[in-house]
PDB file of N, CA, C and O in Angstrom, chain B, residues numbered from 101:
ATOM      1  N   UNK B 101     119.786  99.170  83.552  1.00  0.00           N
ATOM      2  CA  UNK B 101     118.514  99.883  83.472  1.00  0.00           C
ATOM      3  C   UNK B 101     117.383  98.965  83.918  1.00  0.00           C
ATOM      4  O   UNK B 101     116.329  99.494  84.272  1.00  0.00           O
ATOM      5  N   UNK B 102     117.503  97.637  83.935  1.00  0.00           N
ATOM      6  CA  UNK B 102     116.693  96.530  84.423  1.00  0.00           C
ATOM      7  C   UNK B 102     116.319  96.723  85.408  1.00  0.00           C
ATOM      8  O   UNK B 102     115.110  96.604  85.607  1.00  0.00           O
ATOM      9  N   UNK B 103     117.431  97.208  86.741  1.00  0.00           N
ATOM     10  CA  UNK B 103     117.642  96.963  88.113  1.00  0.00           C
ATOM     11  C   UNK B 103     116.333  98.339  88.271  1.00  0.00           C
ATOM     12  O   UNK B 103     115.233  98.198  88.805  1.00  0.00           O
ATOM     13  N   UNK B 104     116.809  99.454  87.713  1.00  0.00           N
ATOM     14  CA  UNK B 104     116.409 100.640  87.962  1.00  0.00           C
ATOM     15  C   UNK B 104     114.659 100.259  88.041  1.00  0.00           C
ATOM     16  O   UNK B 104     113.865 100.258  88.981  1.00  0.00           O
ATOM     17  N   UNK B 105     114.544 100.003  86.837  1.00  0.00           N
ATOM     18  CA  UNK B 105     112.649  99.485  86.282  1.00  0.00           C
ATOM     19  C   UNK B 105     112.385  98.477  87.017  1.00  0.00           C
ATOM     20  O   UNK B 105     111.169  98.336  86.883  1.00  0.00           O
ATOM     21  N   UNK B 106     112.833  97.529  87.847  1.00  0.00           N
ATOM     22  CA  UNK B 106     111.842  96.944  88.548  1.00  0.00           C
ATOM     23  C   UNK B 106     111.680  97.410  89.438  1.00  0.00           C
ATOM     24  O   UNK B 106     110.498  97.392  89.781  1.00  0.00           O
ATOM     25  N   UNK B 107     112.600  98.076  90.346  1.00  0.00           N
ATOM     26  CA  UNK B 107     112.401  98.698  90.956  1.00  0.00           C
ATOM     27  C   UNK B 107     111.370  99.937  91.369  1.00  0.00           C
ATOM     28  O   UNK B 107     110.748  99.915  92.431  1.00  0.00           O
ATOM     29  N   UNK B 108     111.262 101.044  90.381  1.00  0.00           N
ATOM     30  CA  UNK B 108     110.836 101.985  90.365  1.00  0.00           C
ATOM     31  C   UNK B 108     109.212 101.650  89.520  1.00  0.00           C
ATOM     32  O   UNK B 108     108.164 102.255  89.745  1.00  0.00           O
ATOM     33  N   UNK B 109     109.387 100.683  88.669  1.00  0.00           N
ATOM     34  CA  UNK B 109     108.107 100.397  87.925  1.00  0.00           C
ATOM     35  C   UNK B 109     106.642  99.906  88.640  1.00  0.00           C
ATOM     36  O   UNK B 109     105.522  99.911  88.129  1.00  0.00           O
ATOM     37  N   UNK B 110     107.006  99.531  89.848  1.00  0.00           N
ATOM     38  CA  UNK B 110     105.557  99.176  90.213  1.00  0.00           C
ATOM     39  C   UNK B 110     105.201 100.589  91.017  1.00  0.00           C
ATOM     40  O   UNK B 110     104.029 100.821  91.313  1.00  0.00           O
ATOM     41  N   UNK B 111     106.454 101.691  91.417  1.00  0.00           N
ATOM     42  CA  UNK B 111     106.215 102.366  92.404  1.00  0.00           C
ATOM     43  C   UNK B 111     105.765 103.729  91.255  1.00  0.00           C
ATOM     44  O   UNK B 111     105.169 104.714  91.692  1.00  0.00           O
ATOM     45  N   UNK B 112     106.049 103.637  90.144  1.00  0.00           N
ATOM     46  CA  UNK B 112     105.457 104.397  89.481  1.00  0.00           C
ATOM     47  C   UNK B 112     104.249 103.985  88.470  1.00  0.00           C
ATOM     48  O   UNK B 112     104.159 104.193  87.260  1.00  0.00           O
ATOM     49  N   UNK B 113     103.556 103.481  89.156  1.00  0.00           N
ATOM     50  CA  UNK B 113     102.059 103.259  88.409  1.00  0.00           C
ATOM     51  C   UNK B 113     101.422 104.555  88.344  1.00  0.00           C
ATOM     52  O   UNK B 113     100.646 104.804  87.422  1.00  0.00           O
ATOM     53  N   UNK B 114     101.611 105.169  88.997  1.00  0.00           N
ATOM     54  CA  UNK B 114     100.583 106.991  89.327  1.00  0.00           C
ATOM     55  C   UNK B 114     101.493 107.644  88.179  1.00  0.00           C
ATOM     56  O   UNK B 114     101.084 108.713  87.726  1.00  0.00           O
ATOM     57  N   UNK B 115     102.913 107.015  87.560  1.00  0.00           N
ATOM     58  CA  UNK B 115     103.431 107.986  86.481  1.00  0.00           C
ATOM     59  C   UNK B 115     104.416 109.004  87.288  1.00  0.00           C
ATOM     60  O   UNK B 115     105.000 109.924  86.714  1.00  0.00           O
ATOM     61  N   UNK B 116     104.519 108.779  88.466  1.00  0.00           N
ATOM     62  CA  UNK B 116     106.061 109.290  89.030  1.00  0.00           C
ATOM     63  C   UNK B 116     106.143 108.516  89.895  1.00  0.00           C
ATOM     64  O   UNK B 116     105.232 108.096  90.607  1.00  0.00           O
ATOM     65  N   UNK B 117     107.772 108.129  89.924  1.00  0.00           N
ATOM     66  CA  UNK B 117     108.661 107.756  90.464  1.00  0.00           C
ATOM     67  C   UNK B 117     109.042 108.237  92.212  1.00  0.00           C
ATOM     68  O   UNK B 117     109.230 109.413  92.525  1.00  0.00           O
ATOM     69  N   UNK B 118     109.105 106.985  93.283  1.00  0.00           N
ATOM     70  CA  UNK B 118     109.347 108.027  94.266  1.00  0.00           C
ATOM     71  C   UNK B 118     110.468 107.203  94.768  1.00  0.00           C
ATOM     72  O   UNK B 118     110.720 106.062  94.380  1.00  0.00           O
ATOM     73  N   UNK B 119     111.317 108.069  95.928  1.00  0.00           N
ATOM     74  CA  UNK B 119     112.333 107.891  96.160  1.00  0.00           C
ATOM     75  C   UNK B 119     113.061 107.032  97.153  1.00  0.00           C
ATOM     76  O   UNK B 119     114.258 106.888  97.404  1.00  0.00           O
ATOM     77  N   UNK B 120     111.697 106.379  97.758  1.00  0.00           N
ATOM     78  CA  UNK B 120     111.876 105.153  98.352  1.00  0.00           C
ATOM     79  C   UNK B 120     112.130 103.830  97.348  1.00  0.00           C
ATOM     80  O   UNK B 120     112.588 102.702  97.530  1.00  0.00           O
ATOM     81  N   UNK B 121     111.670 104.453  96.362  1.00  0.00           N
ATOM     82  CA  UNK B 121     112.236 103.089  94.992  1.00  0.00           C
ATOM     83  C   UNK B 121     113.944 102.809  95.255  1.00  0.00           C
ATOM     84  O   UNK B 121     114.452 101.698  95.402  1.00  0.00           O
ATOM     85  N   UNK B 122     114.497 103.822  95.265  1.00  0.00           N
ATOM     86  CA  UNK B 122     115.925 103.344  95.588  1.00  0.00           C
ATOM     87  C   UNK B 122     116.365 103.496  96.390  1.00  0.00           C
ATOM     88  O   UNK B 122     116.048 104.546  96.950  1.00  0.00           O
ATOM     89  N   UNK B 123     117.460 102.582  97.111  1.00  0.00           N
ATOM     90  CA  UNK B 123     117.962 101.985  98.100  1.00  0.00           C
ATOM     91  C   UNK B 123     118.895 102.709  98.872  1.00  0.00           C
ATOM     92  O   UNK B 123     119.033 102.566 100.087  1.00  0.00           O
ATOM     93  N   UNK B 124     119.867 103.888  97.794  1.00  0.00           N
ATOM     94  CA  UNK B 124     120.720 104.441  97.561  1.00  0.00           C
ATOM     95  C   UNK B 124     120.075 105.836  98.188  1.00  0.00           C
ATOM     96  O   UNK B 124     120.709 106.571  98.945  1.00  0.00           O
ATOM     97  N   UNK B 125     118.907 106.047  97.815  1.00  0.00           N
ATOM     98  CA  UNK B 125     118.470 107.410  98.467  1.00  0.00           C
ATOM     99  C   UNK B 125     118.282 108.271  97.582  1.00  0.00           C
ATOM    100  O   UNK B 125     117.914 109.354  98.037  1.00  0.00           O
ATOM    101  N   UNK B 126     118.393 108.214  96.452  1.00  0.00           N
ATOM    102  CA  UNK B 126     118.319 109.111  95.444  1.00  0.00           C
ATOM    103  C   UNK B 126     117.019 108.614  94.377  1.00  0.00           C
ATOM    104  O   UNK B 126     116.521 107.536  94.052  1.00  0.00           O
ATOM    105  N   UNK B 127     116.778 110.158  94.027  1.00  0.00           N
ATOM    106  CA  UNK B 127     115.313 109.725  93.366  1.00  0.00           C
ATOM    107  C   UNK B 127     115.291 109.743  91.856  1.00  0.00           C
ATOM    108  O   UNK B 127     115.729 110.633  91.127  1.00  0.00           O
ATOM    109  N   UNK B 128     114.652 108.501  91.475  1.00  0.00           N
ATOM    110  CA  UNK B 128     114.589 108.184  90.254  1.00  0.00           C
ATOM    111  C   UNK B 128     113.610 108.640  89.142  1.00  0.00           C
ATOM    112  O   UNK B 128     112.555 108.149  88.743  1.00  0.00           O
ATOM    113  N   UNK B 129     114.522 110.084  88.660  1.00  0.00           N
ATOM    114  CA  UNK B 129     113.269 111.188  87.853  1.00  0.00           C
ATOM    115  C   UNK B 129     113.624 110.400  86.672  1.00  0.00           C
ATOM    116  O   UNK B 129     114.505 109.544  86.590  1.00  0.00           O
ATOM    117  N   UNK B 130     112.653 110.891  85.589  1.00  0.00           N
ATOM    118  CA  UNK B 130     112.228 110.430  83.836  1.00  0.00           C
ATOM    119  C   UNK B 130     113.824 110.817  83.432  1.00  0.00           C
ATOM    120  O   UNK B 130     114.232 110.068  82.544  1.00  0.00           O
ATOM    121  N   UNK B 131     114.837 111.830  83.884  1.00  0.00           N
ATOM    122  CA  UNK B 131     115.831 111.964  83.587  1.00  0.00           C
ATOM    123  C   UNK B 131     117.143 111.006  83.804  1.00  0.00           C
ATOM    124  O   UNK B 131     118.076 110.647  83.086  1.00  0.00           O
ATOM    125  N   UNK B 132     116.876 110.852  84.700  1.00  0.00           N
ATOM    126  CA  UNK B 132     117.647 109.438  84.668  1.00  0.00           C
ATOM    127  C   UNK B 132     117.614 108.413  84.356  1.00  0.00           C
ATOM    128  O   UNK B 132     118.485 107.546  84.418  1.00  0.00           O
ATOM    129  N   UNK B 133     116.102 108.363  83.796  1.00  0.00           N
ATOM    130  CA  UNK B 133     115.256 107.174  82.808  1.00  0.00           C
ATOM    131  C   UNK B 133     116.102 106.694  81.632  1.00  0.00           C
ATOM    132  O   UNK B 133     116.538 105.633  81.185  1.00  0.00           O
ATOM    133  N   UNK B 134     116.126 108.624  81.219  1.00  0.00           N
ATOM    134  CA  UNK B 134     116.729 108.309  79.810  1.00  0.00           C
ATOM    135  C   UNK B 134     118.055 108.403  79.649  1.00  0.00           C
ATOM    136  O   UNK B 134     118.934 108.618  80.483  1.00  0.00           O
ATOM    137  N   UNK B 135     118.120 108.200  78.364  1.00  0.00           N
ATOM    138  CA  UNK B 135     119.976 108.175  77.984  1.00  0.00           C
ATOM    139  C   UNK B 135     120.359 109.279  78.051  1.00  0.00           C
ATOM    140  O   UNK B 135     121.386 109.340  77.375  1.00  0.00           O
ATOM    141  N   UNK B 136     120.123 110.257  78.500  1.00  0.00           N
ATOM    142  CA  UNK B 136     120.767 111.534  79.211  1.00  0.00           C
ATOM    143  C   UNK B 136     120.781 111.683  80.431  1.00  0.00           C
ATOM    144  O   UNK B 136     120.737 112.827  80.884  1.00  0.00           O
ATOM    145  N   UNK B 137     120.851 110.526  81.316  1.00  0.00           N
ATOM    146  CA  UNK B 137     120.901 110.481  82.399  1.00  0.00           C
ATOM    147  C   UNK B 137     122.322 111.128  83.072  1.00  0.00           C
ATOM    148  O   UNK B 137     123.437 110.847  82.633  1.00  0.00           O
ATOM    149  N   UNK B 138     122.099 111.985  84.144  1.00  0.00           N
ATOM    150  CA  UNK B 138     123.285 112.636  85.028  1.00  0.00           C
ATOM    151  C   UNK B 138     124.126 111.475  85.647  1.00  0.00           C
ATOM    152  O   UNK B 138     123.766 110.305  85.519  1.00  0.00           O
ATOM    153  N   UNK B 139     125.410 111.883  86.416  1.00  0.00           N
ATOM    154  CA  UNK B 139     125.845 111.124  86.986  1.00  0.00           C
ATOM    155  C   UNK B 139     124.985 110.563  88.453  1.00  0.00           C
ATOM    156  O   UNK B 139     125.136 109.457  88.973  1.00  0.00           O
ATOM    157  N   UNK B 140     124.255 111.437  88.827  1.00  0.00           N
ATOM    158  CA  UNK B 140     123.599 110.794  89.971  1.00  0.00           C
ATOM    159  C   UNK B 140     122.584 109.600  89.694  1.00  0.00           C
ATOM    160  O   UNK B 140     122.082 108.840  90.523  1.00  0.00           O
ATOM    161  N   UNK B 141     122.411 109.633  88.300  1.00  0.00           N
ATOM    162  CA  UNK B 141     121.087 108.516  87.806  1.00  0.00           C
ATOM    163  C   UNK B 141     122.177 106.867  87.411  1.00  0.00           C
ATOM    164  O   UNK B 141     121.718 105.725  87.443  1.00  0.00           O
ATOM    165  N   UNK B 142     123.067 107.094  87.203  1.00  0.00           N
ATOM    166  CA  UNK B 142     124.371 106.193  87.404  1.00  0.00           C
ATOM    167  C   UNK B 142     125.249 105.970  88.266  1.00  0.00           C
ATOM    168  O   UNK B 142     126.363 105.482  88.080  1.00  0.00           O
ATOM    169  N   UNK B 143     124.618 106.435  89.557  1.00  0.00           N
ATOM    170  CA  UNK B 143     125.818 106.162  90.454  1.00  0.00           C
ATOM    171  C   UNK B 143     125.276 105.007  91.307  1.00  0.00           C
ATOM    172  O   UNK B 143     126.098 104.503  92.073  1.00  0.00           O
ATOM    173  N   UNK B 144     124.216 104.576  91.306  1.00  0.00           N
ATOM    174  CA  UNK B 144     124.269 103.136  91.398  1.00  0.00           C
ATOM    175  C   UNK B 144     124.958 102.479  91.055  1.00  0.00           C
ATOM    176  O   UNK B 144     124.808 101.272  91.246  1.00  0.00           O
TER     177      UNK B 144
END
């Protein structure tokens, strides 16, 4: 979850997340934040 937040944490200063934060191509919503995250928020 480290990898995820540095990542996505400076790019969400405005309070959303965008999808150039990850590398992988997939976008890093509040749902995958949390511990109910889908398999796509773990497939990193």
């Amino acid at each position: 979850m480290s990898f995820i937040d540095k990542v996505s944490h400076p790019r969400s200063a405005g309070g959303k997340p965008k999808p150039l934060a990850k590398p992988t191509g997939f976008i890093p919503t509040p749902r995958t934040l949390s511990p109910n995250s889908t398999p796509q928020g773990e497939s990193f």
